[in-house]
N, C-alpha and C positions, 0 to 999 in steps of 0.2 A: 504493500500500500504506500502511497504516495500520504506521510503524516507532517503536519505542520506544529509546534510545539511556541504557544505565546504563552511568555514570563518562563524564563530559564533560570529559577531561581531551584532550591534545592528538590523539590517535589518533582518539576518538569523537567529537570536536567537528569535527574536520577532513571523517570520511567520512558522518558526520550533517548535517552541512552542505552536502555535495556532493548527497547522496535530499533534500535539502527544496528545496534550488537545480532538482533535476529537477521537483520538481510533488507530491514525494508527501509525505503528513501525519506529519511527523516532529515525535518528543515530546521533550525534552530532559530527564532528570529530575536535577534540580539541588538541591545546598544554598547551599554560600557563592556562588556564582556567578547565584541565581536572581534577584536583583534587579536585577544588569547586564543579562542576557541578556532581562530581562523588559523594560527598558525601552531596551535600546540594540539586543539581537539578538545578531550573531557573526559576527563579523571572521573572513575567510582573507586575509590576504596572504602570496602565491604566487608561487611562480617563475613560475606555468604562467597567470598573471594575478590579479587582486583581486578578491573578491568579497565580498556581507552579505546575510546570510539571516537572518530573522526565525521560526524556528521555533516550532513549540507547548512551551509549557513547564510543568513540574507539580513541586511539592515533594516528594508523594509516589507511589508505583507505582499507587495506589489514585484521585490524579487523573487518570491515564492511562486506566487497563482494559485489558483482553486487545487484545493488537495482532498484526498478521500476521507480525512480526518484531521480535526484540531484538537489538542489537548488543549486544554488551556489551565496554566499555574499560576496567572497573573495574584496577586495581594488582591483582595477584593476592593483595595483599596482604591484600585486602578481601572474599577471597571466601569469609569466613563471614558475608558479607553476604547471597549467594543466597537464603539462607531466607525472608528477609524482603522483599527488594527484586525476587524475578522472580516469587513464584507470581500477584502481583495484574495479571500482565501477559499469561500464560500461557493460552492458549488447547487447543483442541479441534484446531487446524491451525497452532501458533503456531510458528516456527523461534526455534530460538537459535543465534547465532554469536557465540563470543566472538573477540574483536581479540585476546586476551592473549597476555603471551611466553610461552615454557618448555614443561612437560610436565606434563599431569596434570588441565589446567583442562575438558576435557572430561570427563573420567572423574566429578568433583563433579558437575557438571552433571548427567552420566548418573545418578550417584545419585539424586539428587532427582525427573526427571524422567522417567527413562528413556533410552533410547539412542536414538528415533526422531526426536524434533525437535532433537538436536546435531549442530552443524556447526563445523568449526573453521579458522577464517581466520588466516595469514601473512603480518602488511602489511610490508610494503619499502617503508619511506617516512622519511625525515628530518623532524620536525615539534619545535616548542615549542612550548609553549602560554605566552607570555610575559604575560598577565595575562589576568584574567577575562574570558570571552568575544572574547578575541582570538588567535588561533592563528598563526605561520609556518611555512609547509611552504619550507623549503630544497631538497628534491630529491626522487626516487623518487615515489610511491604505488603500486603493485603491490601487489594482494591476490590471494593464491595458497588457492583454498578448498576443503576436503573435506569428506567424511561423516566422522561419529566410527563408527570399526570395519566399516564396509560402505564398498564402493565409489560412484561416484556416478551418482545416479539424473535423473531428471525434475528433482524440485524445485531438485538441484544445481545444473542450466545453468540453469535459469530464474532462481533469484536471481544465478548468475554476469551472464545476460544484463540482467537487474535492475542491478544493476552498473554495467555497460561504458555502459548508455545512461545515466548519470547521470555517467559522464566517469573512471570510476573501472577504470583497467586489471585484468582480472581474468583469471587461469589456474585451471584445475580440476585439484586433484589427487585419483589414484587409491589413493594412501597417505598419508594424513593426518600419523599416527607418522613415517613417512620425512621428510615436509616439516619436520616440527617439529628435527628431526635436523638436516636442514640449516640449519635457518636460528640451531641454539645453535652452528654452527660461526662464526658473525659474534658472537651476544648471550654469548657467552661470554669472549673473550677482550676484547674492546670496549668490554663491559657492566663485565666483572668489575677489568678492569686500570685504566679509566678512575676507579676509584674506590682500588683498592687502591695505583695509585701516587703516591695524598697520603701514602704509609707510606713511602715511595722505593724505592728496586729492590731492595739486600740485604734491605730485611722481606719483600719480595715474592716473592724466594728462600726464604725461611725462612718465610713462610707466620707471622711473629708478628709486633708488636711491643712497647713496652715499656707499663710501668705509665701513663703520659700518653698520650692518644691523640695522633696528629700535626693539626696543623691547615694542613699545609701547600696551594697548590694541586694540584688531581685534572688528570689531561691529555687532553685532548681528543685525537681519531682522528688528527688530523695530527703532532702532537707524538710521539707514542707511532710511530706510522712513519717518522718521520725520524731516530730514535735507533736504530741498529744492535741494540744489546741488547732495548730493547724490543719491537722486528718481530719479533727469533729470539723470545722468550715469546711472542707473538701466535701464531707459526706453530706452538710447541708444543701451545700448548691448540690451539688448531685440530686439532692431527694426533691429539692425545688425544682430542678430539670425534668425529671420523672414525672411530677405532680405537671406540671404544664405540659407534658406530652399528653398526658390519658386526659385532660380534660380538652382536649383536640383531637381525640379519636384517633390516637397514636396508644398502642398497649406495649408498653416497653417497661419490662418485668423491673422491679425493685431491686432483684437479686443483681441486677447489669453492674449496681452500683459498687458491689464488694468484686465482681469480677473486674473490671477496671481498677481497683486500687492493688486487685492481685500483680495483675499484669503491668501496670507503671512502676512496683516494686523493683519486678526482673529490670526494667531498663535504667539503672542507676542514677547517673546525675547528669540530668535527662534537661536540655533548656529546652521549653515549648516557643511557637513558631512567635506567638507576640512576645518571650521574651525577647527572643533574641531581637524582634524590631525595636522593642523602648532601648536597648542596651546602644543600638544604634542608630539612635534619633531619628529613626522613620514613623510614619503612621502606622497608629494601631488598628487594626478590623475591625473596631467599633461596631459598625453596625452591622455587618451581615452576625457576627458570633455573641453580641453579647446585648444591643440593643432591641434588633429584632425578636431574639427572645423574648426577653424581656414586653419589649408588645403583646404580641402575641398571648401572651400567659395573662397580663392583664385584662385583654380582650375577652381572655374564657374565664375570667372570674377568679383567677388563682391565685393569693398572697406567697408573692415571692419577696421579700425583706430584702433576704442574701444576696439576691441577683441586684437587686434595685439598688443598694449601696455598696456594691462591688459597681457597676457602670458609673452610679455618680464621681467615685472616685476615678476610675480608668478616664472619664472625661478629662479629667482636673489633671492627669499627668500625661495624655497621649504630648507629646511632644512638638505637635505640628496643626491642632486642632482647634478651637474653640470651644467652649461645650456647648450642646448641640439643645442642652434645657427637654430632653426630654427621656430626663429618669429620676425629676421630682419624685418622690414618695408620694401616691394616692393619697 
């Protein structure tokens, strides 16, 4: 397949590198990064062994042309970039999948394009991208993938099986919405606490802090589970996550909750993907991973505290943001 890969950062470099390592014509479309990747290529080193792919590379969607498939890994941060970065890639049979976290990244999509070539992928995978064209995958890659608002059809197994024979473990889901549910029961508490406790625990409670922002260290997965106080906050937002899924006709078991804190155990000192952005003065996901939620749960009548003063603060330190004033407390 002829695949196009927009935002090469560590999720799409990682699984864009594994379809070129299989044989098929994959595009990278790159800025700061295109004169490494052009002349050196793209490093995985991996648990699961080391690998360097030389991929096709293009500065803009327009050196590329319409491709059978786009990944898409962009930050969701970036996705008033659709406009301009996927029509010149977009075909008559083209699939879109985006990598992205949270809720909502399909529905833009669908705007633009309609609802037929969206599909939307949950990767379970531990990755950094520790400089230009060179990526570590630490643990996981599980890509769990659905239709956007239909169940899955033909094309679904066939890029799943697409997938699997490039090395890339793949599950089909039947509820896309549902998977996305489950998996802001980890990018929430993980994502949001990992950044929120350079504020330390009372702002964390309190959902504010003072006129200086803190510069202290953020705490990686193992830190944050090894401190009593902080696992009970992890398992709250977790159970506030759950609680807002089933009152949305999402049935996503209780038990998910102690299984995720089993599983971030094994991956040690683990930086989630908004850390590493506050740690380097980029925007944080805000709203697809932690706002939206947050909506949503309100919408269906659900008292989320945890959530609602975990975002008030994530406003007050994104780096690059305003707050956005909508995650007053009801």
């Amino acid at each position: 397949m002829k695949i196009a890969v927009v935002g090469c950062g560590a999720v799409g470099s990682y699984y864009g590198a594994k379809l070129s390592r299989a044989g098929h014509e994959v595009h990278f479309l790159l800025r700061s990064d295109y004169e490494i990747v052009r002349h050196q290529g793209v490093r995985i080193c991996s648990v699961e062994g080391n690998f360097h792919v030389r991929p096709q590379y293009a500065q803009t969607p327009e050196g590329i042309g319409a491709v059978d498939l786009v990944l898409i890994g962009l930050k969701t941060t970036a996705n008033y970039r659709f406009a301009t970065l996927l029509p010149p890639l977009v075909g008559p049979s083209t699939a879109l999948i985006t990598l992205q976290n949270g809720l909502g990244n399909e529905a833009q999509l669908a705007t633009r394009f309609g609802p037929e070539p969206v599909l939307g992928a949950l990767c379970f995978v531990c990755l950094n991208r520790v400089r230009p064209g060179e990526i570590h995958h630490l643990a996981y890659g599980q890509i769990v993938l659905g239709e956007y608002q239909r169940p899955p059809g033909r094309r679904t197994h066939r890029l799943a099986a697409l997938l699997r024979r490039a090395g890339i473990p793949c599950e089909i889901t039947r509820d896309l919405e549902r998977a996305r549910w489950e998996k802001l029961v980890w990018n929430v508490p993980f994502n949001g606490l990992g950044v929120a406790s350079v504020a330390g625990y009372e702002a964390v409670l309190a959902g504010e802090v003072g006129r200086a922002l803190p510069s202290g260290p953020c705490l990686t997965t193992d830190v944050l589970l090894a401190a009593p106080r902080w696992t009970e906050l992890v398992r709250e937002l977790m159970a506030e996550v759950i609680a807002a899924a089933g009152a949305l006709g999402h049935d996503v078991p209780a038990s998910l909750a102690e299984v995720n804190l089993a599983r971030t155990r094994g991956m040690g000192a683990y930086k989630a993907s908004t850390l590493v952005d506050y740690e380097r003065r980029q925007p944080l996901e805000l709203a697809s991973m932690f706002l939206e939620p947050l909506r949503q749960a309100r919408k269906a009548g659900v008292p989320t505290p945890r959530l609602a003063t975990l975002c008030r603060l994530l406003e007050r330190l994104d780096p690059t943001q305003t707050p956005q004033h909508l995650t007053d407390s009801p």
